[in-house]
C-alpha positions in Angstrom: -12.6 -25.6 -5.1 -10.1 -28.1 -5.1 -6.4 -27.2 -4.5 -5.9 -30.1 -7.3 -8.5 -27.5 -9.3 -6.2 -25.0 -9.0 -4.4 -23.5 -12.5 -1.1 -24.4 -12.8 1.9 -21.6 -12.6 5.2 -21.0 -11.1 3.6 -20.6 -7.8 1.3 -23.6 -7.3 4.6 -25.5 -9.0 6.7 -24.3 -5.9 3.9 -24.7 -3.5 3.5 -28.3 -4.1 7.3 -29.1 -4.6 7.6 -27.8 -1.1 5.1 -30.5 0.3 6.6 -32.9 -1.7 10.1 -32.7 -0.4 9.2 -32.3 2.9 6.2 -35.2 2.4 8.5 -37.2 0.6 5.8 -40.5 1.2 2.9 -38.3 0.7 0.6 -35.5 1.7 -2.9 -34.9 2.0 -4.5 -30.9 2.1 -7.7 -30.5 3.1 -9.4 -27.1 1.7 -12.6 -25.8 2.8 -12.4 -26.5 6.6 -14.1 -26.8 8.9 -17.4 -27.2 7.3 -17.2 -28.2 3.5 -13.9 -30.2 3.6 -12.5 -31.3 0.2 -9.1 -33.5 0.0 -6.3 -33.4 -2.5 -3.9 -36.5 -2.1 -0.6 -38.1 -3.2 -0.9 -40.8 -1.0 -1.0 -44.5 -3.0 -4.2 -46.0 -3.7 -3.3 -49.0 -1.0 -3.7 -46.7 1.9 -6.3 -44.5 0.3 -8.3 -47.5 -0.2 -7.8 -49.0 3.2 -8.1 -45.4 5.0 -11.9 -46.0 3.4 -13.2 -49.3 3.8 -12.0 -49.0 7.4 -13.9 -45.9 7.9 -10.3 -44.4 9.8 -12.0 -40.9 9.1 -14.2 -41.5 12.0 -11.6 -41.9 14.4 -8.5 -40.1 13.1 -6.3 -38.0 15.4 -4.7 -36.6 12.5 -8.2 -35.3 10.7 -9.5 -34.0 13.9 -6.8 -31.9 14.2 -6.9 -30.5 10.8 -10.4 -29.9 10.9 -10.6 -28.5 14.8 -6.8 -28.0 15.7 -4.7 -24.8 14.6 -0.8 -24.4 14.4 1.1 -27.5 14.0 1.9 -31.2 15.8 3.5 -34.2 15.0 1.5 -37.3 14.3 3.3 -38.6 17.2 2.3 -35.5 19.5 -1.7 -37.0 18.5 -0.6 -40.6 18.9 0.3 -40.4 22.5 -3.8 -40.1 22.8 -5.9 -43.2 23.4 -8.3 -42.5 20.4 -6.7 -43.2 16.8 -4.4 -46.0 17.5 -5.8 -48.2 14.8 -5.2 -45.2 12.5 -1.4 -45.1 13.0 -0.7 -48.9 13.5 -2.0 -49.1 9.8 -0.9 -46.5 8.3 2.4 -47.8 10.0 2.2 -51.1 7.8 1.8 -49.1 5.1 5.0 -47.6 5.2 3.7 -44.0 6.4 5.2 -44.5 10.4 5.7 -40.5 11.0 4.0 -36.8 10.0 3.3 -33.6 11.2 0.1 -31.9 10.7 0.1 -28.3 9.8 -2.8 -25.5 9.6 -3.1 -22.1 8.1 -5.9 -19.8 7.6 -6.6 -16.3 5.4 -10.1 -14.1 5.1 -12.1 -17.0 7.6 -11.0 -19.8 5.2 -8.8 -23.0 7.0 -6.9 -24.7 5.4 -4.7 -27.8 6.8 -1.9 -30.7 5.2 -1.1 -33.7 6.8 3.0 -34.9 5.5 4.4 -38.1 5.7 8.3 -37.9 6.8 11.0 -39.7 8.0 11.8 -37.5 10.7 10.0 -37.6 14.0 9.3 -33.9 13.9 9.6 -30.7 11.2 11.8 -28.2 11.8 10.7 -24.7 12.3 11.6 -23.4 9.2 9.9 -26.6 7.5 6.7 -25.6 9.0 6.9 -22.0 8.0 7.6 -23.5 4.2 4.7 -25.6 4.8 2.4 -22.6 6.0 3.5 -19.7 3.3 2.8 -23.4 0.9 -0.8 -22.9 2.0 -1.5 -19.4 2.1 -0.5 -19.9 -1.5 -3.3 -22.4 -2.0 -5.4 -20.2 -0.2 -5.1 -16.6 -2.5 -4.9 -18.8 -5.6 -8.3 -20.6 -4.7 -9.3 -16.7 -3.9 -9.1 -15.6 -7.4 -8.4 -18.8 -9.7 -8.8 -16.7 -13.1 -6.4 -13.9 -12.4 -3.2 -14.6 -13.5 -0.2 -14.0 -10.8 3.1 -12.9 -11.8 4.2 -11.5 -8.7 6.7 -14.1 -8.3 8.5 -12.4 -11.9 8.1 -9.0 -9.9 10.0 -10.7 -6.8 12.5 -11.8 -8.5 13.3 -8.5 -10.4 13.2 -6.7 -7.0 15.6 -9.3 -5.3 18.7 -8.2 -8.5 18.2 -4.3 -7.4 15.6 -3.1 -10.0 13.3 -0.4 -9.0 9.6 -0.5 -9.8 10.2 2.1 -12.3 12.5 -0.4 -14.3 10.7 -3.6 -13.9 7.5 -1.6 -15.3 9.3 -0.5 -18.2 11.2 -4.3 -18.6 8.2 -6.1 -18.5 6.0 -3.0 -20.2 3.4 -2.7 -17.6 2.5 0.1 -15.6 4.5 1.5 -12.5 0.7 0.9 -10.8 0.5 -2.6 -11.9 4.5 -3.5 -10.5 2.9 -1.9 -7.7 -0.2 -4.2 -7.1 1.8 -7.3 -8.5 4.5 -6.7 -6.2 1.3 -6.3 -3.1 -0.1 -9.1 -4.3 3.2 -11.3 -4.2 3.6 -9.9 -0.2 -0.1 -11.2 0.5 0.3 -14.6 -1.2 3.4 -15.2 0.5 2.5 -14.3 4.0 4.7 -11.7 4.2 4.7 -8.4 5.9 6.8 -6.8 3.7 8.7 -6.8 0.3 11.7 -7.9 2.0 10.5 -10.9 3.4 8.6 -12.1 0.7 11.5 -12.3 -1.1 13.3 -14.3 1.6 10.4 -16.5 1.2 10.7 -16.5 -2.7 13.9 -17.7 -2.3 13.1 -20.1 0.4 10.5 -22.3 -1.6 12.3 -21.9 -5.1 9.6 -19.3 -6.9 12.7 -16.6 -7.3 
């Protein structure tokens, strides 16, 4: 699956507004790694179309590294390398002069983005928004037909509800607050209910 495929909902919505603000000239995610790759793109046609006919795939630093690499670098941490400078003097006249390559995995599945940015470097905290952005990608491609309101549960929790009222606001179960609110922990990345709701907050889903 596609993270294009992907349904829409308040959490995909957050998950790509995240890689767009912080890949304000575009962003690639590569699903599927490392054996049955499939690329979603914003990136314009022009570079899309030269990245092609060049055949740039075969000796991209910034591929190789989302298909082999783990953690994050900057597209000039992989420029400093002999192989790939024809990659980054063209995507250079194209407007797309620096990145930073992030990775994440969940279950055995990879998943990597590459972002265009201004900036030599992300911060910290941009690459842990970039990360918990994937692992979103990554529980939603999971289950695509279940639909995840753990975000609504998040955001009850982070006014002072307990469980107890949220179940009986939202007329569900206390059990089904309870597995939302799991669920919401797991998508995020987080280790607990406190956290996730930092993270909530973080990447606009709360």
């Amino acid at each position: 699956m596609n993270v294009g495929d992907i349904k829409p909902s308040v959490m995909t919505g957050a998950a790509h507004g995240v890689l767009s603000r912080l890949g304000p000239t575009g962003y690639t995610v590569v699903s599927g790694l490392p054996d049955r790759p499939d690329l979603y793109t914003t990136y314009g046609a022009d570079w899309s179309s030269v990245y092609v006919s060049e055949r740039l795939a075969d000796e991209d630093p910034v591929l190789a590294f989302m298909t082999n690499g783990s953690g994050y670098a900057s597209w000039k941490d992989l420029a400093q390398k002999d192989a790939g400078a024809r990659v980054f003097k063209l995507a250079a006249e194209h407007g797309l002069e620096n990145g930073s390559v992030v990775t994440a995995a969940r279950k055995g599945k990879k998943i990597a983005c590459s972002l265009s940015h201004k900036e030599e470097r992300l911060t910290d905290a941009d690459i842990e928004e970039v990360t918990c952005s994937l692992l979103i990608f990554l529980v939603l491609m999971e289950e695509p037909d279940t639909p995840h309101t753990g975000s609504e549960i998040l955001y009850h929790l982070s006014t002072g509800l307990t469980e107890d009222e949220i179940a009986i606001l939202i007329g569900k179960s206390k059990a089904t607050v309870a597995n939302l609110r799991k669920a919401a922990v797991h998508e995020l990345g987080a280790s607990n209910i406190y956290e996730a709701v930092a993270k909530g907050k973080r990447i606009g889903i709360i």
